[in-house]
Backbone as JSON, one array per atom type, in Angstrom:
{
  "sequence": "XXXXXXXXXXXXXXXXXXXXXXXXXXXXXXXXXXXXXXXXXXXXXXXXXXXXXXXXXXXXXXXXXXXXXXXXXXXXXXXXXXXXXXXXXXXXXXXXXXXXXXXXXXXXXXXXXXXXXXXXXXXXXXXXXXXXXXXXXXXXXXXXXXXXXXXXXXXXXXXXXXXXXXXXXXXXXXXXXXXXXXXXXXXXXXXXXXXXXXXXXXXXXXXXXXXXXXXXXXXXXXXXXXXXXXXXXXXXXXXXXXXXXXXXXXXXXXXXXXXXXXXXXXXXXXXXXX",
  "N": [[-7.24, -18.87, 0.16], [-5.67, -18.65, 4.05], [-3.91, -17.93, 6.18], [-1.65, -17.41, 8.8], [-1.76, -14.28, 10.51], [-2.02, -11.53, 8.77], [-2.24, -11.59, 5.49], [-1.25, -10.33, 2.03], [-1.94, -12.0, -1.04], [-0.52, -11.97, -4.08], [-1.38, -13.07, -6.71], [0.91, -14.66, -9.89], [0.72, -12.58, -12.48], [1.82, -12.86, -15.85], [3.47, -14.39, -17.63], [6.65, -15.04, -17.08], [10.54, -15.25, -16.91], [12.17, -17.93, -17.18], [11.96, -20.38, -14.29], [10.71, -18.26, -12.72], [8.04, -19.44, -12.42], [8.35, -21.02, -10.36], [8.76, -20.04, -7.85], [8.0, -18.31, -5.06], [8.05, -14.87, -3.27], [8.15, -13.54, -0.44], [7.01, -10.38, 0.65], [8.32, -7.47, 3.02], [7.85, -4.98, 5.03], [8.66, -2.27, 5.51], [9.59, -0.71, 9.12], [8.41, 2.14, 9.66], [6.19, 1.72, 8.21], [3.32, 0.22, 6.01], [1.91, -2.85, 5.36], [1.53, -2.08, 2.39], [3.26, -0.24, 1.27], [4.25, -1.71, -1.01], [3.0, -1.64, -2.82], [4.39, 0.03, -5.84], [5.66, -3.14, -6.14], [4.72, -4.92, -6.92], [3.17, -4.08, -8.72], [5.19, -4.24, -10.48], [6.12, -6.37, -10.33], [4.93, -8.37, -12.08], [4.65, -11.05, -12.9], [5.93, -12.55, -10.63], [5.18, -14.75, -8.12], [3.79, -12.79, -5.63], [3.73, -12.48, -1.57], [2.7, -10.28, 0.94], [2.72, -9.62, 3.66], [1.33, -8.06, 7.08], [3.26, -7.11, 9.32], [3.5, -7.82, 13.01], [1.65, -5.26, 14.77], [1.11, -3.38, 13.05], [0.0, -1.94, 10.32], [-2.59, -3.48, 9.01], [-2.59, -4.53, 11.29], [-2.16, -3.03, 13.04], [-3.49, -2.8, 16.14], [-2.31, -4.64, 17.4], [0.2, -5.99, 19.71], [3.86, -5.45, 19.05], [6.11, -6.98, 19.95], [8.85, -8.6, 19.58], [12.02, -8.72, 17.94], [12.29, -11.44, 17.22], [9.82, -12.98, 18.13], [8.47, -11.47, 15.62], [9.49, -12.71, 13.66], [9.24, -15.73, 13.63], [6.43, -15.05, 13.17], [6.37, -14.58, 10.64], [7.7, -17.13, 9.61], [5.33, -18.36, 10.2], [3.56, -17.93, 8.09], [5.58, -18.34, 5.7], [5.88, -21.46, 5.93], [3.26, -21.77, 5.5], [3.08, -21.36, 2.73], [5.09, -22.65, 1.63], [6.27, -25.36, -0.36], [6.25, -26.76, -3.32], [7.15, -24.83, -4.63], [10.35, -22.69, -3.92], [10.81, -20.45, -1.44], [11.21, -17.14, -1.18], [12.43, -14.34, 1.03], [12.3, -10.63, 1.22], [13.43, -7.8, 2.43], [13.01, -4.51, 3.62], [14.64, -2.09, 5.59], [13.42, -2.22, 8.87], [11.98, -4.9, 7.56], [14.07, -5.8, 6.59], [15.87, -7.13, 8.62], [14.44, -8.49, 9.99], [13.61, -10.69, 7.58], [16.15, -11.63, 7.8], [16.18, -12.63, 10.1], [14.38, -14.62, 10.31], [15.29, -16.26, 8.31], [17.94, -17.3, 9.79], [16.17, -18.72, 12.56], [15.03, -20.1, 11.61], [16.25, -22.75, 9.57], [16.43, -23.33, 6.96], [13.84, -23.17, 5.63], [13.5, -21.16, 4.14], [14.42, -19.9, 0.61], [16.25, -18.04, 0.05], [17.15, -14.6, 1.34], [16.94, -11.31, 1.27], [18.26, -8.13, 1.85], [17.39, -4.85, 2.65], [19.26, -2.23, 3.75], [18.92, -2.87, 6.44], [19.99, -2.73, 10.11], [22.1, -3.58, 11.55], [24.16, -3.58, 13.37], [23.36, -2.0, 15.02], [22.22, 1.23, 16.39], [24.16, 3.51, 17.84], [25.44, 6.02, 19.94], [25.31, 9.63, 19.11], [23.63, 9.84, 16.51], [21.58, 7.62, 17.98], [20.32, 8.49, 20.02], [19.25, 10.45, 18.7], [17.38, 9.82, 17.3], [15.76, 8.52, 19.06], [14.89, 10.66, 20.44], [13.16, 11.38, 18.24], [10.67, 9.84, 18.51], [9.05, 11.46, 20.25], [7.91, 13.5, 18.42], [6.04, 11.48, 17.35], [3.17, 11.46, 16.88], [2.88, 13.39, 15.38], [1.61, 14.92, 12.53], [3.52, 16.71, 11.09], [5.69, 15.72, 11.78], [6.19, 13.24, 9.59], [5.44, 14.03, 7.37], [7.99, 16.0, 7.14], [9.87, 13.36, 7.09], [9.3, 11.81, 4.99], [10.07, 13.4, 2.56], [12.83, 13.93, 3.76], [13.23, 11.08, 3.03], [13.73, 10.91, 0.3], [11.43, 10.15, -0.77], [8.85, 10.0, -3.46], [6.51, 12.29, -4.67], [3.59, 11.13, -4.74], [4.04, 9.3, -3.21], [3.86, 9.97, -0.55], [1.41, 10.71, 0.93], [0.83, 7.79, 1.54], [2.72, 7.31, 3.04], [2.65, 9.09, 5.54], [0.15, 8.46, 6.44], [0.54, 6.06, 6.71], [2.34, 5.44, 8.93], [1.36, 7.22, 11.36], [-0.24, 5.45, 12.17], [0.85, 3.94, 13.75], [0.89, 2.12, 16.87], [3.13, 4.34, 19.34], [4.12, 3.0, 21.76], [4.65, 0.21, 20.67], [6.67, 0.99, 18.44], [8.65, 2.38, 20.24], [9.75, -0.39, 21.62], [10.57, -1.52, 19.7], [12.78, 0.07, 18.38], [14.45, 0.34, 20.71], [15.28, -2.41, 20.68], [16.59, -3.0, 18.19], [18.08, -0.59, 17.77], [19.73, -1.27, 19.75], [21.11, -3.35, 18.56], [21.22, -5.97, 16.67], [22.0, -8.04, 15.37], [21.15, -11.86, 13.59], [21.36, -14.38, 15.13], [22.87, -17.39, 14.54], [22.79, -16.97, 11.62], [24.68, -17.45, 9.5], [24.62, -20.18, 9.52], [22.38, -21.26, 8.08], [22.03, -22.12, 5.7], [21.0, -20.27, 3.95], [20.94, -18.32, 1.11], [22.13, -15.26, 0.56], [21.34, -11.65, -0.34], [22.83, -8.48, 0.65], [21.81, -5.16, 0.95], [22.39, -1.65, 0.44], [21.57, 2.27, 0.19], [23.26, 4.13, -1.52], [22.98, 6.79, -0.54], [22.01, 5.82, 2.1], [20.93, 5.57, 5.42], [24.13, 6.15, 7.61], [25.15, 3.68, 9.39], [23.1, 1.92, 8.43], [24.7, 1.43, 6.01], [27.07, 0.73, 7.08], [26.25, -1.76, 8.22], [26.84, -3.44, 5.84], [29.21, -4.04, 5.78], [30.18, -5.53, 8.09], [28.11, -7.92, 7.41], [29.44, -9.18, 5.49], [31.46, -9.78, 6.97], [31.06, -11.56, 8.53], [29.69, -13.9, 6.91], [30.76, -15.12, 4.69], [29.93, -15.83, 2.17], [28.24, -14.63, 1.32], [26.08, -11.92, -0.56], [27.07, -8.49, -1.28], [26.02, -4.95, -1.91], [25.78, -1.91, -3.43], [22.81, 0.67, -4.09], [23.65, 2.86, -6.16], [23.34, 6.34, -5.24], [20.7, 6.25, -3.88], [18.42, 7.09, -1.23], [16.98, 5.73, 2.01], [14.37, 4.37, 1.85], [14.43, 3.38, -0.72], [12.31, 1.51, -2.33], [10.49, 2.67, -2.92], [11.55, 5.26, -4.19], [13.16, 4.31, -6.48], [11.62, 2.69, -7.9], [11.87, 0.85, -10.26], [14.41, -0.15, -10.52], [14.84, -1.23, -7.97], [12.72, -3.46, -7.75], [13.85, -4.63, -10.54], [16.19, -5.29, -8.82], [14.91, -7.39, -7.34], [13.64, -9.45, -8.85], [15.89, -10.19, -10.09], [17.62, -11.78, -8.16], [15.88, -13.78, -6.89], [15.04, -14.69, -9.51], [17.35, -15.69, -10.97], [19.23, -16.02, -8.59], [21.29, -13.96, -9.1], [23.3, -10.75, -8.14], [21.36, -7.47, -9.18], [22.48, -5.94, -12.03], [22.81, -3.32, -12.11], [23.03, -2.3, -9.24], [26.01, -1.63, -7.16], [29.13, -2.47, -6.15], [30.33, -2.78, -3.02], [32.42, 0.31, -1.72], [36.1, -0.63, -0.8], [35.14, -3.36, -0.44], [34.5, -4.9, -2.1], [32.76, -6.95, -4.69], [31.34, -9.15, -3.38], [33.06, -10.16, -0.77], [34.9, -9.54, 2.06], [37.46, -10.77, 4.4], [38.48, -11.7, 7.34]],
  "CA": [[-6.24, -19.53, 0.99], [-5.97, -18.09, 4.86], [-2.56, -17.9, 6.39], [-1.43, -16.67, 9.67], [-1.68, -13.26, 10.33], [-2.65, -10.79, 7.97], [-1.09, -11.33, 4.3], [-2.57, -10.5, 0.9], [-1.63, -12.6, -1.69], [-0.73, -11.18, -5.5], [-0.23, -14.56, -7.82], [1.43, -14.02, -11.21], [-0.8, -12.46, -14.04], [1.76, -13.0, -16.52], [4.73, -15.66, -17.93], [8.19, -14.5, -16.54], [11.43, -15.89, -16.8], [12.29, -19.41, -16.23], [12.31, -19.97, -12.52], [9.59, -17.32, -12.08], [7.07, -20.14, -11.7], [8.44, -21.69, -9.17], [8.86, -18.78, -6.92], [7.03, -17.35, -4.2], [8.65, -13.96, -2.4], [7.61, -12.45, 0.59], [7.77, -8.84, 0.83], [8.52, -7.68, 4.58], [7.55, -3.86, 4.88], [9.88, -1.16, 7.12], [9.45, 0.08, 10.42], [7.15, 3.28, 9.63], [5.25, 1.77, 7.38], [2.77, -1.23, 6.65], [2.57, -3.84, 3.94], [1.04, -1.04, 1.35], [4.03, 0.29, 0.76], [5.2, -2.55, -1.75], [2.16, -1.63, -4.22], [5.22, 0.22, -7.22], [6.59, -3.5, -6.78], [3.5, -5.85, -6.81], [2.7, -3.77, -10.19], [6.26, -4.78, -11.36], [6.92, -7.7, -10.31], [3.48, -9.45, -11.88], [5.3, -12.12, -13.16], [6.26, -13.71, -9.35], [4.13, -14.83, -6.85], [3.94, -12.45, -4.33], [2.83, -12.05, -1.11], [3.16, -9.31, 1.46], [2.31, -9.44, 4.97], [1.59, -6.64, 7.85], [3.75, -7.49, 10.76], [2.86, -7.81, 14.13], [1.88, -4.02, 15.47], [1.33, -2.15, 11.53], [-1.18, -2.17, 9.3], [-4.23, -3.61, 9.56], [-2.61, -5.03, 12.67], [-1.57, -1.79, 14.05], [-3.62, -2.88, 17.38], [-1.57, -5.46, 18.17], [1.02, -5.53, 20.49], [5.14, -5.93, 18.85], [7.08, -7.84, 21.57], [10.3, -8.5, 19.57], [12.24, -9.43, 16.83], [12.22, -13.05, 17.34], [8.19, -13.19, 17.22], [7.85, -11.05, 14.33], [10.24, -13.82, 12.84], [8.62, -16.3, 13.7], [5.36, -14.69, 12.55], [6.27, -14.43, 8.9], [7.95, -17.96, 9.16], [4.1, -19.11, 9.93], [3.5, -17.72, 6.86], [6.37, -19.05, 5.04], [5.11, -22.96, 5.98], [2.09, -22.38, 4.89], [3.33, -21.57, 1.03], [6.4, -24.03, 1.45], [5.91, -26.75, -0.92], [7.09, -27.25, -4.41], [7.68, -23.92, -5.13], [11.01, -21.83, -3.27], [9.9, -18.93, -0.95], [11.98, -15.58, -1.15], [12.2, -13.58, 1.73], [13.1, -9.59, 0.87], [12.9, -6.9, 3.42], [13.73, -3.11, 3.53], [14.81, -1.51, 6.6], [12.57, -3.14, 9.94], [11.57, -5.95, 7.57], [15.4, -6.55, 5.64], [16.01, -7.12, 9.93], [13.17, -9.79, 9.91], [14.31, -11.97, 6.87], [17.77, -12.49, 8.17], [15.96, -13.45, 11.13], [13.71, -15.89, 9.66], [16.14, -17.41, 7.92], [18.54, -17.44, 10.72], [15.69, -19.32, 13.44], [14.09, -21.46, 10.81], [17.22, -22.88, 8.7], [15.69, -24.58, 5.76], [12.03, -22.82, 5.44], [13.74, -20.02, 3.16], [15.11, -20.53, -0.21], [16.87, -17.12, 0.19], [16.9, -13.79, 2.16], [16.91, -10.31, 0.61], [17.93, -7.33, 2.81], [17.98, -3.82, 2.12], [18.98, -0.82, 4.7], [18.81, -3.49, 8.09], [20.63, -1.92, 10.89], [22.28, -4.84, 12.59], [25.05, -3.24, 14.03], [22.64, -1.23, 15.89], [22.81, 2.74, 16.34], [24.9, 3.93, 18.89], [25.76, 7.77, 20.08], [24.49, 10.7, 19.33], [22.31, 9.05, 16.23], [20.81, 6.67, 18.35], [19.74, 9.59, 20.39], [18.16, 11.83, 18.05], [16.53, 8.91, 16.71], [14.92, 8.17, 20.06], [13.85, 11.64, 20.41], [11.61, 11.66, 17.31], [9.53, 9.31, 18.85], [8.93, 12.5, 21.17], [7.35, 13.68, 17.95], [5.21, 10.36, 16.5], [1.99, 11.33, 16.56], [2.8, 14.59, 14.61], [2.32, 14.83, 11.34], [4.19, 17.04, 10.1], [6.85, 14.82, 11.67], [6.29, 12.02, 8.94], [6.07, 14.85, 6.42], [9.61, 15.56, 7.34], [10.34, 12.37, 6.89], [9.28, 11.83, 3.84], [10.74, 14.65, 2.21], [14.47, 13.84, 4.16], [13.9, 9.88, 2.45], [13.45, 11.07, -1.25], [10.03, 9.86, -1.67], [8.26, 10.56, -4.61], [4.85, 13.22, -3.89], [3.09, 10.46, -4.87], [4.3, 8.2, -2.17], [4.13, 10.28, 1.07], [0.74, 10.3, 1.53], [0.43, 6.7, 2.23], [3.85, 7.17, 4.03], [2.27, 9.72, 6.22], [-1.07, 7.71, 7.12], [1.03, 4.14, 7.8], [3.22, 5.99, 10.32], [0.36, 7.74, 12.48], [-1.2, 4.93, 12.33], [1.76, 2.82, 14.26], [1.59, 3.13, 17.95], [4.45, 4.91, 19.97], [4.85, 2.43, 22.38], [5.41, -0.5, 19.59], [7.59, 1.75, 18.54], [9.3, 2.38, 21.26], [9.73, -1.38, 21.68], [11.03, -1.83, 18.79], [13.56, 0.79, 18.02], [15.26, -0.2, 21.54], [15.91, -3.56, 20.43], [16.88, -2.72, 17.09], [19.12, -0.08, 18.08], [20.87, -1.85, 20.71], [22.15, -4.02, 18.11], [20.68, -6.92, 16.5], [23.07, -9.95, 14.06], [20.33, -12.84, 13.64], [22.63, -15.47, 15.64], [22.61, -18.72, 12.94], [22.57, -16.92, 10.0], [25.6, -17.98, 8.94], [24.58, -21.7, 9.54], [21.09, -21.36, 8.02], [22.01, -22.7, 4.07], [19.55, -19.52, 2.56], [21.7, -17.62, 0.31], [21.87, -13.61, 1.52], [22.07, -10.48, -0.54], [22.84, -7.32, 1.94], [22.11, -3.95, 0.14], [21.95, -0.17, 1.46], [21.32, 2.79, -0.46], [24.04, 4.99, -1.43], [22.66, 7.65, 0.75], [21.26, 5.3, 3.47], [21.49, 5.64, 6.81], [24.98, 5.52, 7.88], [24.72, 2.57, 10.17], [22.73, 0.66, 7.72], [25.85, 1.13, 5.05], [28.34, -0.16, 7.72], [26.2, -3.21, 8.19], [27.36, -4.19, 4.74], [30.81, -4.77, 5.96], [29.69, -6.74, 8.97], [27.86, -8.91, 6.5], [30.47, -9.83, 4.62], [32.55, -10.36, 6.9], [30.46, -12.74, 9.46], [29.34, -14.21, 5.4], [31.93, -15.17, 3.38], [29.46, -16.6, 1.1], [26.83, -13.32, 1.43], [26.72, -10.42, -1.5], [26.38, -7.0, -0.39], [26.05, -4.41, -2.95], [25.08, -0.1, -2.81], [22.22, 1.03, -5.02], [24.3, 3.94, -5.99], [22.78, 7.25, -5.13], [19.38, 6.18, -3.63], [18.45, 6.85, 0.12], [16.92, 4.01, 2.71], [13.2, 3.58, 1.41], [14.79, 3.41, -2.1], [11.72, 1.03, -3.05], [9.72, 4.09, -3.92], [12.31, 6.37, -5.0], [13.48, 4.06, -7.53], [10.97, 1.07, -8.15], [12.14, -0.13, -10.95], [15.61, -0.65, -9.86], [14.23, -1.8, -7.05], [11.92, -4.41, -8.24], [14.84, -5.52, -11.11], [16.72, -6.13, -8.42], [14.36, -8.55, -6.63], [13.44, -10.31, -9.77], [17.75, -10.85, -10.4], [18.08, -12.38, -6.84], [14.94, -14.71, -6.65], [14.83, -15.92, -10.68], [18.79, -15.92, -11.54], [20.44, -15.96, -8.0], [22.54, -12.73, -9.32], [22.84, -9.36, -7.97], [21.4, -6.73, -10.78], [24.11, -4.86, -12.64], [22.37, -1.83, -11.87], [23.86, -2.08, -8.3], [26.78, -1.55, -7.14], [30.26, -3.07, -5.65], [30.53, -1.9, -1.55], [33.83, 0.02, -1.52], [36.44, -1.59, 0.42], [34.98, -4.52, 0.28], [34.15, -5.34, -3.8], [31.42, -7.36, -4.99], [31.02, -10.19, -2.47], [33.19, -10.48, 0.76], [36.31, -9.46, 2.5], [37.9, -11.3, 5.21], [39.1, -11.14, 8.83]],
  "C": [[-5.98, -18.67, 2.22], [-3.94, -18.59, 5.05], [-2.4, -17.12, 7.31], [-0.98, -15.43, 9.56], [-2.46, -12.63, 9.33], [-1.56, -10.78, 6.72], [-1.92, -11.6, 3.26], [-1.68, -11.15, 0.15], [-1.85, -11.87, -3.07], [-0.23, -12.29, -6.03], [-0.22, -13.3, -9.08], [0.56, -14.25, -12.48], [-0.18, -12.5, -15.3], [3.17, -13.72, -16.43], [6.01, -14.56, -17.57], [8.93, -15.46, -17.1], [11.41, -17.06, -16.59], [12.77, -19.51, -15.28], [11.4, -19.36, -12.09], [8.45, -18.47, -11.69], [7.13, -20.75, -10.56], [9.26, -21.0, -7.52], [8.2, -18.25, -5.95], [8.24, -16.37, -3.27], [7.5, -13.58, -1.83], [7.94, -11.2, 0.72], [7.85, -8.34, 2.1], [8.51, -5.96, 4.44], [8.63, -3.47, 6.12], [8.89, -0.98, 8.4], [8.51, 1.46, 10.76], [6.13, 2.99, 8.9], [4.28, 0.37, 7.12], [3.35, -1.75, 5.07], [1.98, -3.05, 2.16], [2.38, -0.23, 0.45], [4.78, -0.05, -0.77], [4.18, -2.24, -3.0], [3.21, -1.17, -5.56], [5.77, -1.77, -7.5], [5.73, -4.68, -7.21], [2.89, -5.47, -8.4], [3.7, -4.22, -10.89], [6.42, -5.36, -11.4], [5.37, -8.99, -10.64], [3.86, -10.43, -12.51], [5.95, -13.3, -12.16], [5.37, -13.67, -9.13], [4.32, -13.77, -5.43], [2.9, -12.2, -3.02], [3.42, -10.66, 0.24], [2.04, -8.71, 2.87], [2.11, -7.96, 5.65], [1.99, -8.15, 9.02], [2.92, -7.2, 12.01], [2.87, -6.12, 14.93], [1.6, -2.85, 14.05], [0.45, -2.6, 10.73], [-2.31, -2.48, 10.0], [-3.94, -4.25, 11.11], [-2.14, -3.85, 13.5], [-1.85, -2.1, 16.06], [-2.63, -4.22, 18.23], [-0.49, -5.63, 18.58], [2.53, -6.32, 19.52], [5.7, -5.73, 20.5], [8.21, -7.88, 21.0], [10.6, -9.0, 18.27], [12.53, -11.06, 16.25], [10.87, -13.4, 16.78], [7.77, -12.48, 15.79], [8.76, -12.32, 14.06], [9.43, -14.84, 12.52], [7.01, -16.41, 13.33], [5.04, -15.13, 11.32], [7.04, -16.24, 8.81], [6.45, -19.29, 9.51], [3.72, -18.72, 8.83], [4.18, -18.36, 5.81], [6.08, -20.66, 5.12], [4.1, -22.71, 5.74], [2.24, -21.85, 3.13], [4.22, -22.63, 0.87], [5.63, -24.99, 0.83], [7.11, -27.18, -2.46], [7.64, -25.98, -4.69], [9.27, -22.98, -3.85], [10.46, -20.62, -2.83], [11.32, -18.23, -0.18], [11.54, -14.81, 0.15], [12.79, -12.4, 1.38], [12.88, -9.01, 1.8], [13.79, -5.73, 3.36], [13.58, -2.96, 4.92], [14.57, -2.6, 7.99], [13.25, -4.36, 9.29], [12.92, -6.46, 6.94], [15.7, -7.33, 7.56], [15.4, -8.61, 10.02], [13.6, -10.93, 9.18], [15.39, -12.46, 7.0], [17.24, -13.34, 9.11], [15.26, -14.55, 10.87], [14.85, -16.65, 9.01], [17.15, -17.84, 8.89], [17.79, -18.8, 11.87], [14.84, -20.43, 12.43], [14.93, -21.78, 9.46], [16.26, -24.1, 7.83], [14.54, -24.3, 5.47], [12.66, -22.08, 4.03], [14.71, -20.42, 2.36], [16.84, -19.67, -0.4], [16.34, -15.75, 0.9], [17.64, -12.34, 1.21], [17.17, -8.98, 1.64], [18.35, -5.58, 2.41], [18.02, -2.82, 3.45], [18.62, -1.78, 6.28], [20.13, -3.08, 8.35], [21.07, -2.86, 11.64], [23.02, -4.72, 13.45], [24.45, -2.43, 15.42], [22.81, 0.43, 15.94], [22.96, 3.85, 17.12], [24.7, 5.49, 18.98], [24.43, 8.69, 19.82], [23.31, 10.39, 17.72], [21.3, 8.7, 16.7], [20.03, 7.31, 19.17], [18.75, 10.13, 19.75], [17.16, 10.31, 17.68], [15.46, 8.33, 17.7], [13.75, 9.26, 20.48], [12.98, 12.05, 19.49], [10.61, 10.85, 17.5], [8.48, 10.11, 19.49], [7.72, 13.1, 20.07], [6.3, 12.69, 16.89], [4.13, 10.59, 16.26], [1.55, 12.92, 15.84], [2.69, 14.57, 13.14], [2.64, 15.59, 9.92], [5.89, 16.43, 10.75], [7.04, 13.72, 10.32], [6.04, 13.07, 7.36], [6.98, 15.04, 6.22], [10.35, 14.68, 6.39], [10.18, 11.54, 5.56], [9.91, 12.54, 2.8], [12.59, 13.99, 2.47], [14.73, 12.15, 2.94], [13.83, 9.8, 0.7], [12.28, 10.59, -1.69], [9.4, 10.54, -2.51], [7.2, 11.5, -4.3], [3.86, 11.96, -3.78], [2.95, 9.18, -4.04], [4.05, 8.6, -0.32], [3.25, 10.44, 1.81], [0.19, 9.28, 2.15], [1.4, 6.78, 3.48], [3.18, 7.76, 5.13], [0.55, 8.96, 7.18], [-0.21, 6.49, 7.69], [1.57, 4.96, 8.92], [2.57, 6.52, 11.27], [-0.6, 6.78, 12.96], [-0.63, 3.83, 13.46], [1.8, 3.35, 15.85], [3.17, 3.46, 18.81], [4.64, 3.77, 20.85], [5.23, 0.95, 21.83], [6.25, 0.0, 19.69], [8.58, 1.94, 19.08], [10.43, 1.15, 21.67], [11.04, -1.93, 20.8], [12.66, -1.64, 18.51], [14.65, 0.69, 19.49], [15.75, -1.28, 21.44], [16.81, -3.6, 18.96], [18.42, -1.66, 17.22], [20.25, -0.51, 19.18], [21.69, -3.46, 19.97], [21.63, -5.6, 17.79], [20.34, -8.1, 15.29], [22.06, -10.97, 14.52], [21.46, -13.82, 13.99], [21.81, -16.98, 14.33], [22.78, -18.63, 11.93], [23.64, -17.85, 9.23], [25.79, -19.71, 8.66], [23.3, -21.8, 8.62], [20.65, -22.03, 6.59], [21.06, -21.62, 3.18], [20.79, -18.97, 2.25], [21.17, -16.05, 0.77], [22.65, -12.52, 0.41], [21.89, -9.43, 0.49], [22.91, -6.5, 0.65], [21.82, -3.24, 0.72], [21.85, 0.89, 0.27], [22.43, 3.8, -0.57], [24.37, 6.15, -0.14], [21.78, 7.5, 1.56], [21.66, 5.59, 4.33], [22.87, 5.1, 7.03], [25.59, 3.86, 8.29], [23.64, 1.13, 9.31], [23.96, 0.68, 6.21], [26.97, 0.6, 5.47], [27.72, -1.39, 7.94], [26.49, -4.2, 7.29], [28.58, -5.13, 4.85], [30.66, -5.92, 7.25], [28.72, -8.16, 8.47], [28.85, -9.78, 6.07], [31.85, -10.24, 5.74], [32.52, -11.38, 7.76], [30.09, -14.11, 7.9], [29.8, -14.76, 5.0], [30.95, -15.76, 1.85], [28.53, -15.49, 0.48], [27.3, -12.66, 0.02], [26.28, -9.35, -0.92], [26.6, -5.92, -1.78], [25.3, -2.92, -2.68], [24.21, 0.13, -4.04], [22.32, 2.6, -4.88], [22.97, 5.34, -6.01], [20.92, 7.56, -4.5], [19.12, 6.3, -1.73], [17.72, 5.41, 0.85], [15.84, 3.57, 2.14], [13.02, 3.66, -0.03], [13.83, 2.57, -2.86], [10.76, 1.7, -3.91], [10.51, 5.08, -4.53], [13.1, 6.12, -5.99], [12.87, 2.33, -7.67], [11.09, 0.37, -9.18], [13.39, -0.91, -10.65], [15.19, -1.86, -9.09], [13.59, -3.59, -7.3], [13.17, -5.17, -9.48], [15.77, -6.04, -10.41], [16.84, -7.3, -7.67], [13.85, -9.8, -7.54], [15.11, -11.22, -10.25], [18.1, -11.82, -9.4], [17.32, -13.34, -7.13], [15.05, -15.62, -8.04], [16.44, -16.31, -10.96], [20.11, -15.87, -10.69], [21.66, -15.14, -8.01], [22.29, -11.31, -8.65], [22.72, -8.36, -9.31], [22.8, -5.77, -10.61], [24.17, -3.36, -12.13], [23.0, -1.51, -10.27], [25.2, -2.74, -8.45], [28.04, -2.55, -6.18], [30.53, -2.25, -4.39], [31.98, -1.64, -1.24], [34.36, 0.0, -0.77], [36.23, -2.63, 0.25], [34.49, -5.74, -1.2], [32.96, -6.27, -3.74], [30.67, -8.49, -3.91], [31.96, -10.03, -0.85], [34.48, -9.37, 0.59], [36.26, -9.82, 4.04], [38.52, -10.77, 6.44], [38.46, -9.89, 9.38]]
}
């Protein structure tokens, strides 16, 4: 089966839950990294359908040019019509790609059954953050920059060599591109009209700025869940993949957030107002 862009397809090699058959998630990879990254959840989760794109500018598409967060949207929601049918299609995304599935569901109300977001930065990231964060682009094609960086996000040993190849492999002025639109602040206008159902999650010890977008969720939302997967930093899909993966199987087959996360305090399990 062919499908715009570049997306591999993993069907399900064994009986799940009821609901699992009639499932398809998309997995939506971060901002340093490509669609490789999702292999801990593609082994866990062989009971959905999944599939798991490279965005426009990463992976095997590294040569091609990212323009914005609208077209990647629109990217993965050519993707999304071409599984749409009988089955519901899951959008999840960490970091970049949690960014992406709001937006898809946001510009294409009614493609997505639901939207999954972990560690998106919507608020954008102002000051002296948004700074330093500009100047490690200064260092992108280093790599013992993405060593670093691996190391600072709790990845496993076992995880940082792919980490370290996707990220050298991404160019700087993507990049560049990117992380200016992103950081200057960027709420998928519609969401709130769009009928997909929205969990927001961040990682205990995520990026600041992606743990305050929780509260701006909830409170543009009222219907949203937002929830902290206590003690885990932003690319928490490798540094705790089972979690991880139980909590994409809780959302997509049973509509619940897993137990295993947490209640955002301030703001308890679902909303707060005004």
């Amino acid at each position: 089966m062919s499908a715009p862009g570049v997306v591999v397809h993993h069907p399900a090699t064994r009986a799940g839950a009821p609901g699992a058959d009639r499932a398809s998630v998309v997995l939506l990879h971060g901002g340093n990294v490509a669609s490789g990254m999702w292999e801990p959840q593609v082994e866990r989760l062989d009971d959905l359908d999944l599939w798991t794109p490279d965005l426009p500018g990463f992976g095997a598409r590294a040569a091609e040019d990212w323009t914005s967060l609208d077209a990647a949207a629109d990217d993965v929601a050519a993707t999304v019509a071409h599984l749409a049918g009988e089955r519901e299609v899951h959008v999840v995304g960490l970091s970049f790609g949690g960014i992406v599935a709001l937006r898809v569901a946001a510009r294409h109300p009614g493609l997505v059954s639901s939207a999954l977001a972990s560690g998106a930065v919507l608020d954008g990231v102002p000051g002296l953050m948004g700074a330093f964060g500009r100047a490690q682009l200064l260092a992108w094609d280093r790599p013992w920059y993405w060593k670093a960086q691996a190391r600072a996000m709790g990845l496993p040993p076992e995880a940082r060599d792919q980490f370290v190849r996707s990220g050298l492999a991404i160019r700087r002025d993507n990049e560049e591109r990117l992380v200016r639109e992103v950081y200057g602040g960027c709420w998928p206008d519609g969401l709130e009209e769009s009928g997909a159902r929205v969990l927001a999650v961040a990682g205990g010890r995520d990026l600041r700025p992606a743990r305050r977008a929780l509260e701006t969720v909830a409170r543009r939302m009222p219907g949203a869940m937002v929830r902290i997967a206590p003690g885990l930093h932003h690319q928490w899909s490798a540094e705790d993949p089972d979690l991880f993966s139980d909590m994409v199987r809780s959302w997509v087959v049973d509509g619940t957030a897993h137990p295993g996360l947490a209640p955002v305090p301030g703001i308890g399990g679902r909303v707060r107002r005004g």
